[in-house]
C-alpha positions in Angstrom: 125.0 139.2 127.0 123.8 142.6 127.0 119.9 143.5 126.4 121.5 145.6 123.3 123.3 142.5 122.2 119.9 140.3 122.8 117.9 142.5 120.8 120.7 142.7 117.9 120.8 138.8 118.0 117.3 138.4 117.6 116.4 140.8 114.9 119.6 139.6 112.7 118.1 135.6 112.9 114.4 137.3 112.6 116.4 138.8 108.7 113.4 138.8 105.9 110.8 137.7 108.6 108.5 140.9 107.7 105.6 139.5 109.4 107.5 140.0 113.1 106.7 142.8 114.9 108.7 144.6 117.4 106.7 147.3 120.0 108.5 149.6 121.9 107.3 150.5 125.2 109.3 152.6 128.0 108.9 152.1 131.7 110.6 154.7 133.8 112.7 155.5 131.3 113.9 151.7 129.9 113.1 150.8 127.0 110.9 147.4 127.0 110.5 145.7 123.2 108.0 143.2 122.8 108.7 140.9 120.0 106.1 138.4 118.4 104.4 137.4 115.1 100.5 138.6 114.9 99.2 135.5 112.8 100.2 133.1 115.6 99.8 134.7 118.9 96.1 135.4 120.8 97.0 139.3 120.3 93.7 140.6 122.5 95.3 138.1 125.4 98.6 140.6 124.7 97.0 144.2 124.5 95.0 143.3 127.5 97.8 141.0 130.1 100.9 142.4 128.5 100.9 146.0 126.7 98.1 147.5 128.5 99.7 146.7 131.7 103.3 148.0 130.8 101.5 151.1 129.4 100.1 151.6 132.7 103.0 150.8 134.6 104.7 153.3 132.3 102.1 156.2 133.5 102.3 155.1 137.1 104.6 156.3 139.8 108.6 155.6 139.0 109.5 153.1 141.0 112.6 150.8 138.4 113.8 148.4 141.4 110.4 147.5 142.7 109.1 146.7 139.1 111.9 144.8 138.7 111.4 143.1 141.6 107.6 142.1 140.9 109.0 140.7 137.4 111.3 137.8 139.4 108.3 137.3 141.7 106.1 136.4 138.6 103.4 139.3 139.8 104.0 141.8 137.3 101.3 140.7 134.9 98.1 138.3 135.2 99.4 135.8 133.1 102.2 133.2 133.5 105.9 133.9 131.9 109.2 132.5 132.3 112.9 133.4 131.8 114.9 132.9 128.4 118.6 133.3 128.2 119.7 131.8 124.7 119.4 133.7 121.5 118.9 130.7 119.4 116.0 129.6 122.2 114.3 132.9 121.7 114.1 133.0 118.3 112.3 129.6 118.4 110.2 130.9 121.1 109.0 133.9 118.9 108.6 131.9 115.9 106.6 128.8 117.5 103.8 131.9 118.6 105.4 133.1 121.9 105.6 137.0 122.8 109.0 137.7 123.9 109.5 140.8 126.4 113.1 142.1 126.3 113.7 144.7 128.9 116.6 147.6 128.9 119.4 146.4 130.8 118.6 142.8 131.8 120.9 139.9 130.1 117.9 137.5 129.3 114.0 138.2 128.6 110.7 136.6 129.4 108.5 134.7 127.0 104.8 134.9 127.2 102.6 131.1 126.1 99.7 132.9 124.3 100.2 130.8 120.8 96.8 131.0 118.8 96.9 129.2 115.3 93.8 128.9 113.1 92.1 125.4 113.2 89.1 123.7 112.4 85.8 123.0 114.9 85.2 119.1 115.7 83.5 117.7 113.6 82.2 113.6 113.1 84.8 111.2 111.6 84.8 111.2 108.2 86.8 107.3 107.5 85.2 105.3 110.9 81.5 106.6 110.3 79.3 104.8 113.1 75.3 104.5 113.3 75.8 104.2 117.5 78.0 106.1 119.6 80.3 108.9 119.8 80.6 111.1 116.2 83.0 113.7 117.4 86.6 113.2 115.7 90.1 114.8 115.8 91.3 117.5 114.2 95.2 118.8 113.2 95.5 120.7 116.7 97.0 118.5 119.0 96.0 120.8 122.2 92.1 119.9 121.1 92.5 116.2 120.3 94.1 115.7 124.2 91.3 117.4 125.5 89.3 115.2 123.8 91.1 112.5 125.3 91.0 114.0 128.6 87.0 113.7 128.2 87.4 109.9 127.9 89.6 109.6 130.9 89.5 111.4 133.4 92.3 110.3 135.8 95.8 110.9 136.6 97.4 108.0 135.3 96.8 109.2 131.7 99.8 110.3 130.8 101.5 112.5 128.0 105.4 112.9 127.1 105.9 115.5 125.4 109.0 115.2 122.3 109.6 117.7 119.4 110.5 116.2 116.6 112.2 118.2 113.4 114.9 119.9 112.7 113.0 122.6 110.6 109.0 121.9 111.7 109.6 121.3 115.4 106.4 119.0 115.5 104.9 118.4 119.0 104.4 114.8 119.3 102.9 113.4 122.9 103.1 109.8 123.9 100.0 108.9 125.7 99.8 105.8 127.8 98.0 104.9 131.5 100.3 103.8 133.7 99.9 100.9 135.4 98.1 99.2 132.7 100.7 98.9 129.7 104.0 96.9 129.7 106.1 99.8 130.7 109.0 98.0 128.7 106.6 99.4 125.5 106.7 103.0 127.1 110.3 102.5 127.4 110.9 101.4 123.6 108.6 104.1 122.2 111.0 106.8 124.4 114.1 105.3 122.9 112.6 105.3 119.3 111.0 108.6 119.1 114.7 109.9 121.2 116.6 108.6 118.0 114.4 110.3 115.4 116.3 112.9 113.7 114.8 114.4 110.4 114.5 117.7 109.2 110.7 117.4 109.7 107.6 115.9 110.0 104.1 116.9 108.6 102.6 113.2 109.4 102.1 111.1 112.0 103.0 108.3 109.2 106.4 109.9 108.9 107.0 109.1 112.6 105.3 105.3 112.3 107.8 104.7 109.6 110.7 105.8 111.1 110.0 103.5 113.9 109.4 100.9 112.0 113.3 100.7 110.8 114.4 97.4 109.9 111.0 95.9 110.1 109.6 95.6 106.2 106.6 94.1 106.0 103.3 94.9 103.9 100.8 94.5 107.3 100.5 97.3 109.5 101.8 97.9 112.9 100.0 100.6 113.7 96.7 101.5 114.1 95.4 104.7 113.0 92.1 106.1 114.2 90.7 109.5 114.2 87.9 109.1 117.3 88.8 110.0 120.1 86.8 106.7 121.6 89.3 104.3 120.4 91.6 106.0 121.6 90.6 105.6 125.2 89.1 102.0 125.0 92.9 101.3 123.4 94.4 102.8 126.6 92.2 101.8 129.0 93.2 98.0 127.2 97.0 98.6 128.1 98.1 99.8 124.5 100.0 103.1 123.6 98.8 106.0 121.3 101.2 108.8 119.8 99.1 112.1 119.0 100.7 114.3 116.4 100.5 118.4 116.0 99.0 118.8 112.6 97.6 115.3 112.4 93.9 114.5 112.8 94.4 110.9 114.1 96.5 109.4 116.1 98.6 105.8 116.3 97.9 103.2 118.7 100.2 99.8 119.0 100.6 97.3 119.9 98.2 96.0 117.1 97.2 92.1 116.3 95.5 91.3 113.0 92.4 90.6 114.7 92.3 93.8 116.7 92.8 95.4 113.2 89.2 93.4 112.4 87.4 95.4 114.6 85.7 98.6 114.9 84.4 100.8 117.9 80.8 100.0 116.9 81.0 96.7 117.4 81.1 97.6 121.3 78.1 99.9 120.8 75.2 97.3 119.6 74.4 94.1 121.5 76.7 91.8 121.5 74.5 89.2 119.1 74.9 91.8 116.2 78.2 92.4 117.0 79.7 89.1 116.9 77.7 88.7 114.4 79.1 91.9 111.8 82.3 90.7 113.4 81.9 87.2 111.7 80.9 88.5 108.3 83.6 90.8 108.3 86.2 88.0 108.9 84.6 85.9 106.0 84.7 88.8 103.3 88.2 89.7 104.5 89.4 86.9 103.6 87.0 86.7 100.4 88.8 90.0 99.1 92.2 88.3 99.2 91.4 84.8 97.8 87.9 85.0 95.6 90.3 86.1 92.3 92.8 83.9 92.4 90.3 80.7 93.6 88.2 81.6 90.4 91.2 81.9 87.8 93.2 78.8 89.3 89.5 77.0 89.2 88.5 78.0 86.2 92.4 77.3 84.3 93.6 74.6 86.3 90.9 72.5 87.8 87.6 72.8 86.1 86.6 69.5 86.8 86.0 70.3 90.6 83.2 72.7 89.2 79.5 71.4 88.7 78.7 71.0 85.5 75.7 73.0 84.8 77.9 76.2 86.3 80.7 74.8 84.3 78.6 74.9 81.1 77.4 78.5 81.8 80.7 80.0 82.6 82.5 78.2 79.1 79.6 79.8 77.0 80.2 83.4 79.0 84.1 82.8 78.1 83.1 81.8 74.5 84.0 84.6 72.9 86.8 86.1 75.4 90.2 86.5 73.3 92.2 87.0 76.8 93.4 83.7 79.5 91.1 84.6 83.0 94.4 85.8 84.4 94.6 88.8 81.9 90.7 88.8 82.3 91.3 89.3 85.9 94.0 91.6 85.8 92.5 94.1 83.2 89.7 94.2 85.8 91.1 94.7 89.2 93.2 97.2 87.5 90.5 99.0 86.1 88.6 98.9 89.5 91.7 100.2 91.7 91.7 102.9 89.0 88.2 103.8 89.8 88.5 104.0 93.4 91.3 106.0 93.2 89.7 108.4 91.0 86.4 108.2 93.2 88.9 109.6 96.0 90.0 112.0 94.2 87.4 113.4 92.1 85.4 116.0 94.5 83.1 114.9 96.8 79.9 116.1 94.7 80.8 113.9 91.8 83.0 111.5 93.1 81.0 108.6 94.4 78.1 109.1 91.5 81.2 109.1 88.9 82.8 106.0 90.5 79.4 103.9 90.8 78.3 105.0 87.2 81.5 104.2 86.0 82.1 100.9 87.2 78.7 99.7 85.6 79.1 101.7 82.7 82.6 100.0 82.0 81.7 96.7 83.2 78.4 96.6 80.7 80.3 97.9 78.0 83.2 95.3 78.5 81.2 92.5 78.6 78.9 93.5 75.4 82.5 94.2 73.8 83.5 90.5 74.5 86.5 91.9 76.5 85.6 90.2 79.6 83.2 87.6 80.7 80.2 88.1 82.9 81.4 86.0 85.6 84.4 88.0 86.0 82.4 91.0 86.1 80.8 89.6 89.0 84.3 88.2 90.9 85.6 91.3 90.8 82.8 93.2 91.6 82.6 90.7 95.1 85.6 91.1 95.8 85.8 95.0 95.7 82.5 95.6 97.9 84.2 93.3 100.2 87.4 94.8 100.6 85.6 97.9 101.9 84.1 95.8 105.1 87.5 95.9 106.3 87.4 98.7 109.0 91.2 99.8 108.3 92.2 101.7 105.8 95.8 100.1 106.2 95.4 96.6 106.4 92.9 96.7 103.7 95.3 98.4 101.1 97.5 95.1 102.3 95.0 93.0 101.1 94.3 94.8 97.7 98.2 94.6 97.2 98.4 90.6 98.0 95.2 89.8 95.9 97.1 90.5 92.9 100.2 88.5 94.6 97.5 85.5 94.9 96.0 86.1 91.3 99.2 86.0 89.7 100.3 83.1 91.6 96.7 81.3 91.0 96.9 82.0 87.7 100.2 80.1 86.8 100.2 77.2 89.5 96.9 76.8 90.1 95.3 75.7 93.4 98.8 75.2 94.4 100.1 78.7 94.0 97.1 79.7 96.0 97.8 77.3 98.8 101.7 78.1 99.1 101.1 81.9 99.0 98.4 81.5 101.5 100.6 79.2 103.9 103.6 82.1 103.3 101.6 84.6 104.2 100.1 82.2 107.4 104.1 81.9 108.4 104.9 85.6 108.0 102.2 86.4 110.4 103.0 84.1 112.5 106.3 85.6 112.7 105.5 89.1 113.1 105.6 91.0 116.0 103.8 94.6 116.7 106.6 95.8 119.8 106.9 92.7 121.4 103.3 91.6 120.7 103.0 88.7 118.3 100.5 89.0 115.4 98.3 86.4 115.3 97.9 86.4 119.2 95.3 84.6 120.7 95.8 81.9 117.6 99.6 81.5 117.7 99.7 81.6 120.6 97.0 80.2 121.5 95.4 82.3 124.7 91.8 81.2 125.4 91.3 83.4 127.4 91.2 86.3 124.7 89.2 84.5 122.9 85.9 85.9 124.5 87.0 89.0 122.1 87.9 87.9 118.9 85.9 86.2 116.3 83.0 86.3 118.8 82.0 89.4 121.5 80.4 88.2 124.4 78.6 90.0 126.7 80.2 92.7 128.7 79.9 91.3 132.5 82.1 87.9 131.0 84.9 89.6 129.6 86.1 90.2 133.6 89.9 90.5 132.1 91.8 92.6 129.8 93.2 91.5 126.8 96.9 90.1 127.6 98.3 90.6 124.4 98.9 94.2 125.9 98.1 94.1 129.3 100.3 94.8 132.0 99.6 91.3 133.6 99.4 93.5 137.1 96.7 94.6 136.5 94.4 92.7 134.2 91.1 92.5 135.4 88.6 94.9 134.0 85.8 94.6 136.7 85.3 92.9 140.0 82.8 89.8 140.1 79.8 90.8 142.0 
């Protein structure tokens, strides 16, 4: 294809694209037409390593062949470029924020990497706020977040695959794993799934995570998202795999295990007797989010005898007056508090957390004076709701918000029973699940004592000589030699 029929080709797919610019510049008499869009190209790296140089090649002695020449030899300007030949590759060089240079004569052009979008400075993590340690946090430019990575690691078995995903959006995606220490029949799954993914684009990370997750429907997560770059490393440097997304400030790690999703990167950063200690009560009230609704209704409808009866006598004379059943009791309230942390998230930030506290006590008073609800159930729900926000994860603790009215429903129709077959369903679903290859509930089913040193307990750093072989590649397992 002729330079003519280059150029032609280019500006007819660049049609209504007023934002492109096209500069002509002669060199010994060709004509030389930079092409690129100003918003997303470092323009002072192209006036001074592109345009000034052709304008002073242009002023210098004529010499065509010899500047040709230096332009296969890669010396004609300071910075790197490489050869293009397909229209339809051109165009989605120009429009990604690459300076083309088509030259007068010559059947292809050279491309110029100087993209430069606009993007946020790092900042602290807003979601996985921690006393001790690292504050710094992603941001949506995927460039920054792997240098931040590259911090943490510094070695050459980090690795990153790069994959562009979207038909439209042409997302940069990069697999990042360190070989040697993952199961590389993981790296090989996460190829062949993130190979198959054909959308027209993709603006989240979750996007991806879901289309992975194809034929696998269950309410507990798979993935972990985190937006420090800390976790990140420890999760590599543990044999797991992340996926780091353009546009995206966090990134996915798997494989996941219910209890990893129980713990947070601070719990490495104090001693390890308030650590496993935070671990513990964040285990109990986990479980106290799901369950404390639907133990209180089935109690409270079913079995009341099981109560003492001095707490039993205070609790009738609360419910005296109460015109609903304690399952519509619980229900109107868990409603009304998803409704308030919703709107607390969405409110702005000024207002929001004052509006959502004030509310909750203003409604809760006012129900209770209105004989709408009971005390008790004021206090349930309010339990329960502080206790759903120990769980580190934003993910697995919108599961548990979503089962806790599975459980109060159930609880408030069977009884203890309902409770205790949901619970046992949800036991054997877990127990069932499998995060690529890894099961769920691993070390308790299976059991693996040796991972036990990290899981409801931390112990101390110099005892936990191995990695974790839930994801381990079992070459290479131990995390420090004995002394």
């Amino acid at each position: 294809m002729t330079e003519q029929r280059v150029l032609e080709a280019i500006t007819e797919q660049l049609t209504d694209c007023s934002d492109a610019v096209y500069q002509s510049i002669n060199v010994y008499g060709h004509a030389c037409m930079l092409i690129y869009i100003p918003s997303i190209v470092d323009t002072l790296s192209l006036q001074e390593f592109v345009s000034t140089p052709l304008k002073a090649e242009a002023n210098s002695e004529p010499d065509w062949p010899r500047f040709l020449e230096r332009l296969d030899h890669g010396s004609a300007f300071a910075i790197p470029y490489i050869k293009a030949y397909q229209v339809n590759r051109v165009v989605e060089l120009i429009v990604s924020g690459n300076a083309v240079l088509s030259i007068e004569g010559l059947p292809y052009v050279y491309y110029f990497e100087i993209t430069h979008y606009q993007k946020r400075t790092v900042s602290e993590s807003q979601n996985e706020l921690v006393v001790i340690g690292p504050q710094e946090a992603f941001i949506e430019d995927v460039q920054t977040n792997l240098s931040l990575l590259r911090h943490k690691i510094k070695h050459s078995d980090l690795k990153t695959i790069h994959f562009s995903i979207g038909r439209y959006t042409k997302t940069d995606v990069y697999l990042v794993y360190i070989e040697g220490l993952c199961k590389p029949e993981i790296v090989e799954e996460f190829k062949k799934k993130l190979g198959d993914i054909t959308v027209d684009g993709v603006l989240g990370i979750n996007g991806i995570a879901e289309q992975m997750k194809k034929g696998q429907y269950s309410p507990f997560p798979i993935f972990q998202y985190t937006e420090r770059p800390d976790s990140v490393a420890a999760s590599l440097m543990e044999g797991r795999v992340g996926l780091m997304q353009d546009g995206t400030p966090s990134a996915l790690l798997t494989p996941v295990t219910f209890f990893s999703m129980l713990q947070s990167s601070e719990d490495y950063y104090q001693s390890f007797y308030a650590g496993s200690w935070i671990r513990l009560v964040r285990f109990f009230f986990s479980i106290v989010s799901m369950l404390l609704p639907a133990l209180y209704v089935a109690i409270t409808t079913f079995h009341s005898q099981i109560i003492p009866s001095d707490l039993l006598i205070t609790i009738a004379a609360a419910r005296e007056n109460i015109p609903f059943s304690a399952l519509t009791e619980a229900l109107i309230m868990e409603l009304t508090f998803e409704a308030l942390r919703e709107a607390g998230t969405r409110i702005p930030k000024p207002v929001g957390q004052t509006v959502s506290i004030i509310g909750g006590i203003v409604i809760g008073q006012a129900a209770v004076q209105a004989g709408i609800v009971s005390a008790p159930m004021v206090i349930v729900v309010s339990i329960t709701g502080i206790a759903s926000y120990i769980i580190p994860h934003l993910d697995l603790g919108l599961t548990f918000r979503m089962l806790r009215f599975v459980m109060l429903i159930l609880g408030g129709t069977l009884g203890l029973l309902g409770v205790i077959v949901a619970a046992f369903a949800i036991y054997g679903h877990l127990a069932n699940l499998r995060s690529f290859g890894t099961p769920y509930l691993q070390p308790v089913a299976p059991l693996v004592f040796q991972d036990w040193k990290d899981t409801l307990l931390r112990v101390p750093s110099p005892f936990m000589m191995k990695r974790s072989t839930s994801f381990t590649n079992t070459k290479n397992e131990k995390r420090q030699k004995k002394k």
